[in-house]
Backbone bond lengths (Angstrom), bond angles and torsions (degrees), N, CA, C in turn:
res aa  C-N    CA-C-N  psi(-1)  N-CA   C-N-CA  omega(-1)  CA-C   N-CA-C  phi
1 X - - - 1.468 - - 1.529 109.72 -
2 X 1.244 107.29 133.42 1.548 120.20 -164.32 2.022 93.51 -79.13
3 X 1.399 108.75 146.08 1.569 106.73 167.07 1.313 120.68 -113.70
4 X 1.221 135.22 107.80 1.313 152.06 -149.24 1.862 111.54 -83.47
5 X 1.091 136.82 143.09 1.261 120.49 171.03 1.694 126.46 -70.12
6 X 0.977 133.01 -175.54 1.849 129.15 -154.28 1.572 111.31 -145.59
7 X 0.559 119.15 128.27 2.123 108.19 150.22 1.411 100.22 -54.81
8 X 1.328 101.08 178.89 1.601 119.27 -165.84 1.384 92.08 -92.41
9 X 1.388 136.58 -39.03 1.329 112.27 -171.40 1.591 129.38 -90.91
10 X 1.654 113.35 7.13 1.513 133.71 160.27 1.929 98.31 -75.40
11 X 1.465 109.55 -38.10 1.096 116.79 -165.86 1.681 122.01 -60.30
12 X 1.747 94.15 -46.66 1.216 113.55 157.84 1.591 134.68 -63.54
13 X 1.315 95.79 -42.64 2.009 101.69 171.51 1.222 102.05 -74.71
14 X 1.501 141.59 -44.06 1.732 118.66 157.32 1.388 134.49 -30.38
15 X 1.670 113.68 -38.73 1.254 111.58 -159.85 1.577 93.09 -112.54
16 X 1.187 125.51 23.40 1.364 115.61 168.01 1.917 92.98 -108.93
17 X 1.286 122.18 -32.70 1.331 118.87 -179.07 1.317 115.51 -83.61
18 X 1.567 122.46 -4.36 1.937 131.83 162.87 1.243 71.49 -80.23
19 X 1.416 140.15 -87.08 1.826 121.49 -127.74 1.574 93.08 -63.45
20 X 0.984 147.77 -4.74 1.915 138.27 176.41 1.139 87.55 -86.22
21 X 1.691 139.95 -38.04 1.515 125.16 -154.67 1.748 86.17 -89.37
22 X 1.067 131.05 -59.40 1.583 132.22 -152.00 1.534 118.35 -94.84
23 X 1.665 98.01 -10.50 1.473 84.79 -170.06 1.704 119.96 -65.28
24 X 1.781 127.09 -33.76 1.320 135.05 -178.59 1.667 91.97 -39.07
25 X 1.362 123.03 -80.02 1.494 118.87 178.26 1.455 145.20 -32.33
26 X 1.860 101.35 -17.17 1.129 116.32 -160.25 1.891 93.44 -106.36
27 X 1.626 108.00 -22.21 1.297 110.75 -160.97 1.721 105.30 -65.00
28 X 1.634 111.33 -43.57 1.298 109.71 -163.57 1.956 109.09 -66.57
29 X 1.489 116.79 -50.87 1.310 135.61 159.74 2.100 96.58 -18.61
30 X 1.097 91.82 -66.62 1.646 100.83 -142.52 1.948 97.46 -71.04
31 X 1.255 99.44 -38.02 1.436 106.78 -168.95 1.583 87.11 -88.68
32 X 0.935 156.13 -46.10 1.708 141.20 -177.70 1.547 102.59 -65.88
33 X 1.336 125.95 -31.63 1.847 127.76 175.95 1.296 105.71 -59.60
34 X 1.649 134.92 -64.19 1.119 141.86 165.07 1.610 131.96 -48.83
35 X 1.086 112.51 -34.99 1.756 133.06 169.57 1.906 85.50 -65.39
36 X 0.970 133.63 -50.30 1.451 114.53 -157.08 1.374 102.78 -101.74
37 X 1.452 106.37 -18.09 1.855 105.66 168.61 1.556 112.52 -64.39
38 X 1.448 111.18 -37.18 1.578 123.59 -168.82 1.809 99.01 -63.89
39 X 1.345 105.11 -69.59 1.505 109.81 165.35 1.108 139.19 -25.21
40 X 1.636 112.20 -51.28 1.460 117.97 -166.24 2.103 92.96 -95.59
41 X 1.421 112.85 -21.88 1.438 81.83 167.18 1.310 113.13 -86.12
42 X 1.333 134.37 -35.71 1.615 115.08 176.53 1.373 112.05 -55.27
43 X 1.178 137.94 1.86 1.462 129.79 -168.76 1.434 76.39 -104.13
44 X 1.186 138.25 -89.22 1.595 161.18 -148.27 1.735 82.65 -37.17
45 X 1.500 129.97 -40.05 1.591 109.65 -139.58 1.967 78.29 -111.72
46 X 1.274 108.82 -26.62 1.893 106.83 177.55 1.743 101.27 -77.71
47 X 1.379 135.75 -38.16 1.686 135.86 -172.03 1.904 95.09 -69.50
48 X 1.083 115.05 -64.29 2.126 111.71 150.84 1.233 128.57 21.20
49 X 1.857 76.93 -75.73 1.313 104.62 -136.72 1.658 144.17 53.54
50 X 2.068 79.66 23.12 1.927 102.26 163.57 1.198 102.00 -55.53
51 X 1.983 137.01 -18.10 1.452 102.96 -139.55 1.758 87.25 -93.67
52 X 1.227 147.66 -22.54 1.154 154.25 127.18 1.044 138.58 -2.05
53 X 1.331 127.54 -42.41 1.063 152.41 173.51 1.706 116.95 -76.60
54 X 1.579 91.67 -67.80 1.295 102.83 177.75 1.838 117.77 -58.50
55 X 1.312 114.82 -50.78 1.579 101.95 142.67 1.169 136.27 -18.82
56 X 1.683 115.31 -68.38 1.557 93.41 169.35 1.480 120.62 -59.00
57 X 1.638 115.14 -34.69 1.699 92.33 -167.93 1.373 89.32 -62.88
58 X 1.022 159.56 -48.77 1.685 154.64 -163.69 1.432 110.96 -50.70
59 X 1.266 146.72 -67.43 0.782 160.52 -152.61 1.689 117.37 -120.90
60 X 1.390 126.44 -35.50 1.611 108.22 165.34 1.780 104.54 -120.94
61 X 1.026 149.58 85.67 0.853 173.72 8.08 1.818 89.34 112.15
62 X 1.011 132.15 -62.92 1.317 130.86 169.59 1.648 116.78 -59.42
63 X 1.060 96.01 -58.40 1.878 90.81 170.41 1.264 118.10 -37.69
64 X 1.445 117.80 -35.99 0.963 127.29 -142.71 1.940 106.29 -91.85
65 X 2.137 89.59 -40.68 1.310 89.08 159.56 1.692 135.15 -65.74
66 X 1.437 101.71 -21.00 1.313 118.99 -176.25 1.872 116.32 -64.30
67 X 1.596 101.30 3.21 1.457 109.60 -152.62 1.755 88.10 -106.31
68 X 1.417 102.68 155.56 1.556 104.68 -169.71 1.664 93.34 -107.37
69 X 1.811 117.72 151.48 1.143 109.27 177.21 1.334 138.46 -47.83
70 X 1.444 123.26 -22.68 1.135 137.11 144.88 1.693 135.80 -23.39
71 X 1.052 82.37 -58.47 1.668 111.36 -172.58 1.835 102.91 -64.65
72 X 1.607 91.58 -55.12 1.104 105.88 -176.81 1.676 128.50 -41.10
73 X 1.723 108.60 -66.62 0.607 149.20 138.38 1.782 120.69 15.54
74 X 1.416 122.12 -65.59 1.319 116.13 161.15 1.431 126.36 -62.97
75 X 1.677 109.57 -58.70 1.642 122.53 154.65 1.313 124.52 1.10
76 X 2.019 98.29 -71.01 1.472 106.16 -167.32 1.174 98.65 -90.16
77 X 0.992 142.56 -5.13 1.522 139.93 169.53 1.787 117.35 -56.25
78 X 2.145 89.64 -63.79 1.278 95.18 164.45 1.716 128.73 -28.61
79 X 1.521 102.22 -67.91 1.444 127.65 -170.82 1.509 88.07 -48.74
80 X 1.453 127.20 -71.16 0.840 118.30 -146.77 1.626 115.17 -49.12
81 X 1.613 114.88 -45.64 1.583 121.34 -179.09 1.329 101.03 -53.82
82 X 1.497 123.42 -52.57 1.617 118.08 -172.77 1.125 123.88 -71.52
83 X 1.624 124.32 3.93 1.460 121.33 171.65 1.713 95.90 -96.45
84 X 1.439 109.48 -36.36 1.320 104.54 171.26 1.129 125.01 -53.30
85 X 1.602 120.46 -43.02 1.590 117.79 176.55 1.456 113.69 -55.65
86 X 1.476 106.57 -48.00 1.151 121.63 -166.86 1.728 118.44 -66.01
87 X 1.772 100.74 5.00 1.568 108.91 -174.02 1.632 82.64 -119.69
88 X 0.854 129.10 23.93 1.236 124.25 179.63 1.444 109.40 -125.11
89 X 1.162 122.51 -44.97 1.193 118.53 166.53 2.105 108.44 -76.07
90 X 0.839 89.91 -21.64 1.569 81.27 -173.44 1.855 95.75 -87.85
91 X 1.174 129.77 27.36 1.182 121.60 164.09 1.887 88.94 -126.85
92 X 0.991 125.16 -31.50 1.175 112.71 -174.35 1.870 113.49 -78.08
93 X 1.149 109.29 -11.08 1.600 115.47 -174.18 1.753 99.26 -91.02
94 X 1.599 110.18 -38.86 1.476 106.33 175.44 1.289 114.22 -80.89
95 X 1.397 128.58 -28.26 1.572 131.67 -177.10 1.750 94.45 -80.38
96 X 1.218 122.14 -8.41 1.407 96.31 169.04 1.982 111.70 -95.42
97 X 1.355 101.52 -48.18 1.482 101.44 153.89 1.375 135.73 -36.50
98 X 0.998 101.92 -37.08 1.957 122.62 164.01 1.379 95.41 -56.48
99 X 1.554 109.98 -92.06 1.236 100.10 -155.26 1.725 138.11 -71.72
100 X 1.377 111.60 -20.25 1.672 120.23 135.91 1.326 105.63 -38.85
101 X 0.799 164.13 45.82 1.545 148.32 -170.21 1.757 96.41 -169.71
102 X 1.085 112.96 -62.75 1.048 119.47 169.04 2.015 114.47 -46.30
103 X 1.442 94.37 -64.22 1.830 92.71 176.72 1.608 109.12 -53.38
104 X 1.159 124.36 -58.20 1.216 129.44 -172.61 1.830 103.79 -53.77
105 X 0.796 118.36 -39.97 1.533 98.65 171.30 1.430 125.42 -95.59
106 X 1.618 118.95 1.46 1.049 125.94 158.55 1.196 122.59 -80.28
107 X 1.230 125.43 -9.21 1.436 144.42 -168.09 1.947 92.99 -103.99
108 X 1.388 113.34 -39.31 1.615 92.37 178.50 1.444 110.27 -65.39
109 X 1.301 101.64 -47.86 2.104 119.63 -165.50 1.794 84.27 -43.88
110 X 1.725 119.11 -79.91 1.307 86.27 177.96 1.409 148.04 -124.21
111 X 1.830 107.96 70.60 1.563 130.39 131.81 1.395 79.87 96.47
112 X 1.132 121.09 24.22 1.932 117.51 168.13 1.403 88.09 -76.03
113 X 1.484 112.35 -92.15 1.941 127.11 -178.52 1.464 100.95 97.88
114 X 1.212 104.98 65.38 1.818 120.41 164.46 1.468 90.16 -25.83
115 X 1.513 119.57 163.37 1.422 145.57 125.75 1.390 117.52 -90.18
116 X 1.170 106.14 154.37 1.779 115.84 -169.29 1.410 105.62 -29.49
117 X 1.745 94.18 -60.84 1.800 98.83 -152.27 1.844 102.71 -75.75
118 X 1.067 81.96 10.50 2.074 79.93 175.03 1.512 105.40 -102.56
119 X 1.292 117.71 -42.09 1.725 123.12 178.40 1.407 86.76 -64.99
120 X 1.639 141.29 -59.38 1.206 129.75 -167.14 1.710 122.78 -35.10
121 X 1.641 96.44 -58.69 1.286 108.53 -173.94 1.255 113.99 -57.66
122 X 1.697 127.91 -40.30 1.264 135.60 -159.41 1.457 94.11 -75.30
123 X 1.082 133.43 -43.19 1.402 138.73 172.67 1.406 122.88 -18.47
124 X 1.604 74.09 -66.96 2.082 104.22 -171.72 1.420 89.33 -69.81
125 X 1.259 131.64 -22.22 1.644 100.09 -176.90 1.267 118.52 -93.68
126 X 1.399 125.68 18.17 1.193 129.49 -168.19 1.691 90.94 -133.14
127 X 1.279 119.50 -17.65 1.646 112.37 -163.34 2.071 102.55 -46.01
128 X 1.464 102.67 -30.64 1.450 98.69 -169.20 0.918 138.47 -58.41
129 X 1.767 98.64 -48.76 1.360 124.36 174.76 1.600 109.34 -82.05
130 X 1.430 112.67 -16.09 1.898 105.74 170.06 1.596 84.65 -67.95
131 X 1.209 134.50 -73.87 1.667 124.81 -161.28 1.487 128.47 -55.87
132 X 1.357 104.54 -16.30 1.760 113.88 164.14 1.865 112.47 -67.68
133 X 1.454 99.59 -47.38 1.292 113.61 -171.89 1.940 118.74 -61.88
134 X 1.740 88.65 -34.92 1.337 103.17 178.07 1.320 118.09 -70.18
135 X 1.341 115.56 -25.45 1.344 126.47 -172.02 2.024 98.27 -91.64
136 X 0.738 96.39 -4.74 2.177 100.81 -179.44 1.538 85.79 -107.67
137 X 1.191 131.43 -66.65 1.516 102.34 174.48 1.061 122.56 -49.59
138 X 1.164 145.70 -57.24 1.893 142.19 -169.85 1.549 97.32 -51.35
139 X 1.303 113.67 -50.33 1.651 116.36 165.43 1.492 115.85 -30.48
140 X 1.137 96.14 -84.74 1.919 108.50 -167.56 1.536 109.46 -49.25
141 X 1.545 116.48 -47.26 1.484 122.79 -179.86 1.201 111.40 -66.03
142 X 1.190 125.70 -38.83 1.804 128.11 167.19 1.621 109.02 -71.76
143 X 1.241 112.48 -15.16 1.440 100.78 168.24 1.505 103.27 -84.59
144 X 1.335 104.63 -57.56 1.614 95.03 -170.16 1.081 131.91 -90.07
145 X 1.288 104.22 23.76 1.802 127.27 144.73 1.623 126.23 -65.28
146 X 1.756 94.50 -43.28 1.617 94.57 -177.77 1.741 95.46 -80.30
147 X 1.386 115.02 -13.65 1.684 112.32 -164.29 1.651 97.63 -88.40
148 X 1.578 113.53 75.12 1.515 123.32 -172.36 1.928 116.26 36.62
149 X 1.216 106.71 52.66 1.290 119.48 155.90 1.646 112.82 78.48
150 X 1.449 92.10 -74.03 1.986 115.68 171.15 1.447 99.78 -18.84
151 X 1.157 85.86 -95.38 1.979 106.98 -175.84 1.800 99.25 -11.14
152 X 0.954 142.27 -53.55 1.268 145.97 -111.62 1.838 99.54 -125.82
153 X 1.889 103.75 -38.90 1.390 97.97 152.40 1.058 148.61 -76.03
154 X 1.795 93.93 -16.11 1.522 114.72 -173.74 1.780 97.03 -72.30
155 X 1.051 101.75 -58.22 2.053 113.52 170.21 1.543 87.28 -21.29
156 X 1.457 119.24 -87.21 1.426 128.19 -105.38 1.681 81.86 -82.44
157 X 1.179 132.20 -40.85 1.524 139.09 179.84 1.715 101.79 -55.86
158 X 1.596 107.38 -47.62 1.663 108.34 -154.64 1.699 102.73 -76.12
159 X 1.616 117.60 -21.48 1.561 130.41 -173.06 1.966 103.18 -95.69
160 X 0.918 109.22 28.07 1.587 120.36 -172.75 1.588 107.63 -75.87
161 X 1.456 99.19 -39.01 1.665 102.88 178.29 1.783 120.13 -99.85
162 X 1.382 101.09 29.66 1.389 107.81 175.64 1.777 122.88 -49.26
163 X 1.460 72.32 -69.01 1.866 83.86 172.62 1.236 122.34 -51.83
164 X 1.599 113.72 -42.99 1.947 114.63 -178.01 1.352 95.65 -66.46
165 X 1.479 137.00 -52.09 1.525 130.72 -172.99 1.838 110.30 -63.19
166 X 1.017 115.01 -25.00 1.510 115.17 -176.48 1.989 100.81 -77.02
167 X 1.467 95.63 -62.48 1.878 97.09 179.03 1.651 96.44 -59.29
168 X 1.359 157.26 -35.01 1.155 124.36 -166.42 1.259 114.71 -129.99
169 X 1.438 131.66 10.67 1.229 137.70 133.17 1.301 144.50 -114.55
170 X 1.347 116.91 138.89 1.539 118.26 -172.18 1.117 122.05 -55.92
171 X 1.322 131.01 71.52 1.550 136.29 -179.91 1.271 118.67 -134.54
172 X 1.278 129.65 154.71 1.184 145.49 -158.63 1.537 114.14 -79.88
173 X 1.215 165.06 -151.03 1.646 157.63 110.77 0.977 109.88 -18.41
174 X 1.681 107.93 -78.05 1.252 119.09 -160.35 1.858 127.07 -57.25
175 X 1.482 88.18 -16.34 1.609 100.01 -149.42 1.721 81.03 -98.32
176 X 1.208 127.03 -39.63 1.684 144.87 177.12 1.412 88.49 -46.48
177 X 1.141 118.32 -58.10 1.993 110.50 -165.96 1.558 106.98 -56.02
178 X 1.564 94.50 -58.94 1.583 88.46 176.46 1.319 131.36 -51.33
179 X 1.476 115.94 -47.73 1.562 114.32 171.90 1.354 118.69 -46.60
180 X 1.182 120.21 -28.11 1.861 133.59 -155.28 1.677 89.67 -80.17
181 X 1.319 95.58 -52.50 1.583 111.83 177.12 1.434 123.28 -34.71
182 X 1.550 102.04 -66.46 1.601 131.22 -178.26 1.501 98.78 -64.89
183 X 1.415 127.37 -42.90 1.962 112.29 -166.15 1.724 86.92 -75.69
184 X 0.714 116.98 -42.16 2.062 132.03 -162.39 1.688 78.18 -57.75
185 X 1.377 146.41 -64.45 1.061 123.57 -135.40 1.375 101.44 -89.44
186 X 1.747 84.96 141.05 1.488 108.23 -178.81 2.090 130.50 76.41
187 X 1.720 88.53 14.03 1.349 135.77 158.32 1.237 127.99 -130.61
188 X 1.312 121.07 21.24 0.993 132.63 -175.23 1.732 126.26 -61.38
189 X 0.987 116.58 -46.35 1.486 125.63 178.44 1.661 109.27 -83.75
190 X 2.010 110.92 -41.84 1.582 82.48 178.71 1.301 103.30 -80.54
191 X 1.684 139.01 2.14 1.600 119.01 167.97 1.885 112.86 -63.76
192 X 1.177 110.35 -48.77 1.648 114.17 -170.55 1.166 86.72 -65.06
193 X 1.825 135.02 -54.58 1.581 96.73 -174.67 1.624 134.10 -91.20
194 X 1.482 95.00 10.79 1.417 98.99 152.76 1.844 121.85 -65.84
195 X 1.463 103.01 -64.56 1.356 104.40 175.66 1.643 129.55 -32.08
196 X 1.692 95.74 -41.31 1.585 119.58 -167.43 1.278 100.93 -81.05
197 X 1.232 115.52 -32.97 2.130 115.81 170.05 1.167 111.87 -77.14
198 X 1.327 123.71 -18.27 1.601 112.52 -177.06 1.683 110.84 -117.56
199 X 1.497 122.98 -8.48 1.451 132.46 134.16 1.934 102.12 -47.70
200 X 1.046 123.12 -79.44 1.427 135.97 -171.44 1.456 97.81 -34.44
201 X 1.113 123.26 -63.48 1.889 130.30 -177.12 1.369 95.66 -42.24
202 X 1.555 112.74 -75.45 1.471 124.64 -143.11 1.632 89.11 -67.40
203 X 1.459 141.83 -50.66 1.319 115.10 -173.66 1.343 113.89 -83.14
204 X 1.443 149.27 44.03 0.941 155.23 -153.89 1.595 78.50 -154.37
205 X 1.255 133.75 -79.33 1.074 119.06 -161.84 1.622 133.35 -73.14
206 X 1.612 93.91 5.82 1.570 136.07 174.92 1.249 93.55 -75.68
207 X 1.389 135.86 -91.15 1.474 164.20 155.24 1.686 86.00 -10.22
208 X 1.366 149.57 -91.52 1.427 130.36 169.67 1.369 144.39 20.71
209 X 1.606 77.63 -75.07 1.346 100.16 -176.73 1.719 111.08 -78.94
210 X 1.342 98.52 -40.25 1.485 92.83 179.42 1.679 123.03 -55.60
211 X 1.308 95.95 -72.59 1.909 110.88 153.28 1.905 104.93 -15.47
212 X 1.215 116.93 -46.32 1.721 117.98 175.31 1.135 126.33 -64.84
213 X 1.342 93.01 -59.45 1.851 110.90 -178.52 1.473 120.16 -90.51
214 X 1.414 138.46 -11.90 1.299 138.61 -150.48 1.973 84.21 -99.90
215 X 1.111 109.37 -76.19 1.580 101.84 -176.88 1.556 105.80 -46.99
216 X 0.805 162.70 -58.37 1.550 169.59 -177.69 1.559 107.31 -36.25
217 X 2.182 113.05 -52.52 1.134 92.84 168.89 1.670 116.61 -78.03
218 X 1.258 103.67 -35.86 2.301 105.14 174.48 1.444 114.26 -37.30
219 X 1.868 101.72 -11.31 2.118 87.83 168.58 1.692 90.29 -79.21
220 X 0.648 130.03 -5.06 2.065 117.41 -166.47 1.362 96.15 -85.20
221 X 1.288 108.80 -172.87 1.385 122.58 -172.69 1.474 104.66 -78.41
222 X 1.419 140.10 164.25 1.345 127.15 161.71 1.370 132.33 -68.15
223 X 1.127 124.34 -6.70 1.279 122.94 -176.86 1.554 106.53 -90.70
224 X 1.595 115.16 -46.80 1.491 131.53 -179.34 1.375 105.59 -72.14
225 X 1.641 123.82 -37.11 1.282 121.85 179.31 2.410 103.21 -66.49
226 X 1.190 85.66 -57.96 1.359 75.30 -176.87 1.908 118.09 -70.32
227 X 0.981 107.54 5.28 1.634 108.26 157.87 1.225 109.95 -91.78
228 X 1.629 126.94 -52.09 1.448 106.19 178.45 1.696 116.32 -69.61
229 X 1.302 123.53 -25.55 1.073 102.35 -176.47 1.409 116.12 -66.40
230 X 1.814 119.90 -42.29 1.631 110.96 164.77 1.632 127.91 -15.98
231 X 1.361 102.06 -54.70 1.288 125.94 -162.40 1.809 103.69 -76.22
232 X 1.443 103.29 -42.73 1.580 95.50 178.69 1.674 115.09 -72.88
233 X 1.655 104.71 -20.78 1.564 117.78 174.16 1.687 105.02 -50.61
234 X 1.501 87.02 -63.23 1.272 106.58 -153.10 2.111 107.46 -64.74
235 X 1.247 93.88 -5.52 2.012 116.88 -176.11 1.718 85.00 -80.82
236 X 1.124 104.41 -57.24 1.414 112.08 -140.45 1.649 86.16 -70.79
237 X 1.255 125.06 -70.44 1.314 112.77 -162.92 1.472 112.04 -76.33
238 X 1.214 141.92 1.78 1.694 135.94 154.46 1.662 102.18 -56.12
239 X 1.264 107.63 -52.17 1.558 110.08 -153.68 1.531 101.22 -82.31
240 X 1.542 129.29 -20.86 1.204 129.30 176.06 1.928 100.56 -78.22
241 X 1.063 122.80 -45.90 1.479 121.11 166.55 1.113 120.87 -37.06
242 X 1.507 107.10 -43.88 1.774 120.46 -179.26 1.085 104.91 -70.89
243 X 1.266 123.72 -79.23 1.558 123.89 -178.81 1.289 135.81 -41.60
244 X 1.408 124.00 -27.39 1.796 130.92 145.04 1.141 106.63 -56.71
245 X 1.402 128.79 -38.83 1.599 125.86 -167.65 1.852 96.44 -65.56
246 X 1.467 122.17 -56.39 1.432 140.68 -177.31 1.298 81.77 -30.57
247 X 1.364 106.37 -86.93 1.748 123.85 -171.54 1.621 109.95 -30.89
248 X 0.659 90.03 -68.01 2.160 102.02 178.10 1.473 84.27 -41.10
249 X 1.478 139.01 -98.38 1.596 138.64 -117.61 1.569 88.58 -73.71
250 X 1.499 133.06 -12.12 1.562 130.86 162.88 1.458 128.22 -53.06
251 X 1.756 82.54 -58.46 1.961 89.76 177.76 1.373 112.82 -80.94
252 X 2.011 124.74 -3.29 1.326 118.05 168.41 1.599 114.82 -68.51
253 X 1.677 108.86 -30.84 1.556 126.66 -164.63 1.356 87.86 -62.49
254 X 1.457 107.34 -47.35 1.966 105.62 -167.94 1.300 99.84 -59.04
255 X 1.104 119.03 -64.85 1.385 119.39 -158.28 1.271 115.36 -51.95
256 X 1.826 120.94 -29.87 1.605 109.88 -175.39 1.615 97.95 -95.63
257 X 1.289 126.58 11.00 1.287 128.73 -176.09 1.653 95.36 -102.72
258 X 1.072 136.91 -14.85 1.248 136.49 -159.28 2.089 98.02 -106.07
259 X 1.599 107.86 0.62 1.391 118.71 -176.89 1.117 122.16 -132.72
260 X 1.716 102.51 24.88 1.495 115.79 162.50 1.575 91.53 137.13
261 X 1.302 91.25 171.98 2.071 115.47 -178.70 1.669 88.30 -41.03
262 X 1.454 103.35 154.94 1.378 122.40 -178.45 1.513 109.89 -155.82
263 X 1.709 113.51 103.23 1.538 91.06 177.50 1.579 116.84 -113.23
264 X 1.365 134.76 167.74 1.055 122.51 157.88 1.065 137.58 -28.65
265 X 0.935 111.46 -41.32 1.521 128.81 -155.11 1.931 110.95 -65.79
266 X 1.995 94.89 -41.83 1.200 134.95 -158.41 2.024 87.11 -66.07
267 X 1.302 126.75 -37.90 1.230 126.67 -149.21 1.625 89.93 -92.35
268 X 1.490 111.91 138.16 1.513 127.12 171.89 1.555 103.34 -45.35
């Protein structure tokens, strides 16, 4: 069966009725990615001893002026590597959620229907080359940011489908940018404001949940309240990662359907 292109709002009532079909599969993936992202940065910013530091700039702000450049100097250094790690793993915990997310609903569209531990694996074999690729985008957009601004939005909008082209086609980094490039062109504006409407949903419906559940656990004790709330944090933003991702591998289907015949069959 051939897949036809959509308006945005068929586009949207699809990908709210995949996340009812895929989300059970997507929950364990997404909430075990985040549980070990949460972990490994409090360890990364407490082994530091960024988490110290960064306290004072938070909270004494004068001490802090009271400190001679010297002093300074190792501290922010520290911080600085451990916010870096900590942007590193926090792209590697969502680029794996991404792209599980991505197979698993490419696998319903055509009538394969991965199981977890199969979207899992396919994931991990791509986790590398999603983090090579990520690191050539931050590149190019920081270049063509300083190259009078334009350049640099046009990038960051036109490289939007990196991740869906990496989880469902066999391509390399380099070759992933370009494709992202080529479906993006000449869709360019409704992709960024696709992305930016379904970013806008998912932290809005992030913000929801919290506003629901965060006072509810603060009747508990503090120690139990601030463990469950981690855990409902840490719910809330796996499954909001997933569910833009759902959304994303939809408007990628359009987009390569909008550049000739497209069948089910054709999608991993």
């Amino acid at each position: 069966m051939e897949i036809t292109p959509r308006p945005l709002g068929e586009i949207l009532a699809e990908g709210m009725t995949m996340l009812a079909k895929v989300w059970r599969r997507l929950f364990a993936p997404a909430f075990w990615a985040f549980v070990l992202l949460g972990g490994l940065t409090i360890a990364t910013f407490a082994i530091t001893d960024s988490d110290e530091f960064l306290e004072l700039v938070l909270t004494d702000p004068e001490a802090l002026e009271a400190m001679t450049d010297v002093e300074l100097m190792e501290p922010a250094l520290r911080l600085l590597q451990a916010a870096l790690l900590a942007v590193i793993l926090q792209v590697l915990a969502g680029g794996f959620v991404t792209l599980t997310a991505h197979r698993l609903v490419a696998s319903e569209l055509s009538g394969t229907q991965l199981g977890t531990r199969a979207a899992v694996a396919l994931a991990f074999g791509r986790l590398l080359t999603l983090l090579v690729a990520a690191v050539l985008c931050f590149v190019a957009v920081v270049a063509g940011l300083f190259a009078l601004v334009l350049p640099g939005l046009w990038l960051a909008g036109g490289l939007t489908m990196v991740t869906a082209v990496i989880a469902l086609e066999e391509v390399g980094p380099i070759a992933a940018l370009h494709r992202s490039l080529a479906l993006v062109r000449g869709r360019w504006w409704q992709t960024v404001g696709f992305v930016l409407l379904v970013g806008l949903l998912g932290s809005i419906a992030a913000q929801l949940v919290q506003l629901v559940a965060l006072p509810v656990l603060g009747a508990g004790g503090i120690g139990i309240g601030a463990g469950l709330g981690f855990v409902v944090l840490v719910v809330v933003q796996g499954m909001v990662v997933a569910a833009i991702a759902v959304m994303t591998t939809l408007w990628y289907v359009d987009l390569r359907a909008r550049q000739g015949p497209l069948l089910r069959s054709s999608l991993p």
